[in-house]
N, C-alpha and C positions, 0 to 999 in steps of 0.2 A: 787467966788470960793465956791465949793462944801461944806457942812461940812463930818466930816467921817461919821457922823447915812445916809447920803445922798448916799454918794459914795457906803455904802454897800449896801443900799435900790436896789439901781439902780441896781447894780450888778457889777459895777465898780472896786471894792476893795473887792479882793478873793486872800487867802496866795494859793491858788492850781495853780494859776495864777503868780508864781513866778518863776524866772530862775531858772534853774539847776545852784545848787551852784558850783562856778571856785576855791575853795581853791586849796591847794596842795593836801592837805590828801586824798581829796573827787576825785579827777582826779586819785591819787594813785592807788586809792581802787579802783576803776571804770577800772580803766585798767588791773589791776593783775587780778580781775575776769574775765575779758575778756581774758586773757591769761589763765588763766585755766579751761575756759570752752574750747578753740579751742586746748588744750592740752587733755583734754580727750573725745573729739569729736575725736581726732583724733586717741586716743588709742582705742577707742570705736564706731566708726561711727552706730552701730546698735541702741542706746542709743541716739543717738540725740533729736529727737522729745521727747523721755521722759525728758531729761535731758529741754526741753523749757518748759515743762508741769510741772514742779517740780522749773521753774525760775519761770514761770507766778505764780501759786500758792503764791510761796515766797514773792512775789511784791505785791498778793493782801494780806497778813497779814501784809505785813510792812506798808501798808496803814490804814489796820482796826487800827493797832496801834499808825498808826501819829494821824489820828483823835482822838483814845480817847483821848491821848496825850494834842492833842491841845483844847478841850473841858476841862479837866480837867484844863490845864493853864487857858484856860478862866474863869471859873469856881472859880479858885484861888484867881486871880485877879481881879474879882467882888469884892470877899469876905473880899480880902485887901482893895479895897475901899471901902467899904459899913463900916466896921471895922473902916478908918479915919475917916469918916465922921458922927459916933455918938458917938466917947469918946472926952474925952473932953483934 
Protein backbone atom coordinates (compact mmCIF):
# COMPACT_ATOMS: atom_id res chain seq x y z
CA UNK A 1 0.00 0.00 0.00
CA UNK A 2 0.83 3.46 -1.06
CA UNK A 3 1.79 5.95 1.73
CA UNK A 4 -0.23 9.45 1.22
CA UNK A 5 3.45 11.64 0.45
CA UNK A 6 3.35 8.62 -2.41
CA UNK A 7 -0.32 8.80 -3.68
CA UNK A 8 0.19 12.69 -4.08
CA UNK A 9 3.67 12.41 -5.62
CA UNK A 10 2.13 10.18 -8.33
CA UNK A 11 -0.84 12.19 -8.73
CA UNK A 12 -3.08 9.80 -7.30
CA UNK A 13 -4.69 11.75 -4.40
CA UNK A 14 -6.18 15.29 -5.75
CA UNK A 15 -9.28 17.00 -3.58
CA UNK A 16 -10.20 18.46 -7.48
CA UNK A 17 -10.58 14.87 -8.16
CA UNK A 18 -13.63 14.54 -5.74
CA UNK A 19 -17.36 14.00 -6.42
CA UNK A 20 -19.73 16.46 -6.68
CA UNK A 21 -21.07 16.62 -3.34
CA UNK A 22 -24.95 14.54 -2.98
CA UNK A 23 -26.15 16.38 0.33
CA UNK A 24 -29.53 17.84 0.38
CA UNK A 25 -28.65 21.53 0.54
CA UNK A 26 -26.11 21.19 -2.15
CA UNK A 27 -28.86 19.29 -4.71
CA UNK A 28 -31.26 22.19 -3.25
CA UNK A 29 -29.27 24.99 -4.40
CA UNK A 30 -28.08 23.37 -7.61
CA UNK A 31 -31.46 23.11 -8.65
CA UNK A 32 -33.22 26.40 -7.68
CA UNK A 33 -30.33 28.00 -9.72
CA UNK A 34 -31.25 25.98 -12.32
CA UNK A 35 -34.72 27.01 -12.15
CA UNK A 36 -33.97 30.51 -12.19
CA UNK A 37 -31.72 30.71 -14.72
CA UNK A 38 -34.33 28.84 -17.24
CA UNK A 39 -36.96 31.44 -15.67
CA UNK A 40 -35.21 34.42 -16.96
CA UNK A 41 -33.75 32.83 -20.11
CA UNK A 42 -37.09 32.76 -20.64
CA UNK A 43 -38.23 36.16 -19.69
CA UNK A 44 -35.16 37.41 -21.42
CA UNK A 45 -34.05 34.91 -24.28
CA UNK A 46 -31.83 38.02 -25.67
CA UNK A 47 -29.55 37.66 -22.37
CA UNK A 48 -28.78 34.14 -22.50
CA UNK A 49 -25.20 33.92 -23.88
CA UNK A 50 -24.52 36.79 -21.48
CA UNK A 51 -26.18 35.41 -18.63
CA UNK A 52 -23.53 31.97 -19.43
CA UNK A 53 -20.69 34.61 -19.55
CA UNK A 54 -21.52 36.08 -16.07
CA UNK A 55 -22.18 32.03 -14.83
CA UNK A 56 -18.62 31.08 -16.31
CA UNK A 57 -17.07 34.05 -14.76
CA UNK A 58 -18.86 33.24 -11.42
CA UNK A 59 -17.44 29.50 -11.25
CA UNK A 60 -14.02 30.77 -12.09
CA UNK A 61 -13.82 33.11 -8.84
CA UNK A 62 -15.42 30.46 -6.76
CA UNK A 63 -12.61 28.43 -7.70
CA UNK A 64 -9.82 31.15 -7.23
CA UNK A 65 -11.42 31.08 -3.76
CA UNK A 66 -11.72 27.33 -2.97
CA UNK A 67 -7.95 27.29 -3.78
CA UNK A 68 -6.95 30.05 -1.59
CA UNK A 69 -9.27 28.44 0.85
CA UNK A 70 -7.65 25.31 0.80
CA UNK A 71 -3.94 26.52 0.65
CA UNK A 72 -4.73 28.65 3.69
CA UNK A 73 -6.17 25.28 5.59
CA UNK A 74 -3.21 23.71 4.46
CA UNK A 75 -1.16 26.27 5.56
CA UNK A 76 -3.07 26.21 9.10
CA UNK A 77 -2.70 22.86 9.52
CA UNK A 78 1.09 22.68 9.06
CA UNK A 79 1.29 25.23 11.61
CA UNK A 80 -0.95 23.10 14.15
CA UNK A 81 1.39 20.41 13.72
CA UNK A 82 4.68 22.05 13.59
CA UNK A 83 3.13 23.98 16.97
CA UNK A 84 2.67 19.99 18.64
CA UNK A 85 5.41 19.00 17.85
CA UNK A 86 7.97 21.60 19.68
CA UNK A 87 6.08 22.61 23.09
CA UNK A 88 6.44 20.39 25.30
Amino acid sequence: MKSLLEKIYYGELSPCTMPTPTTERYTRARDESEHLKEMLVGKYPDCERLLEQYTDELHSTAACESLQDFEHGFRLALQIILDSLTKD
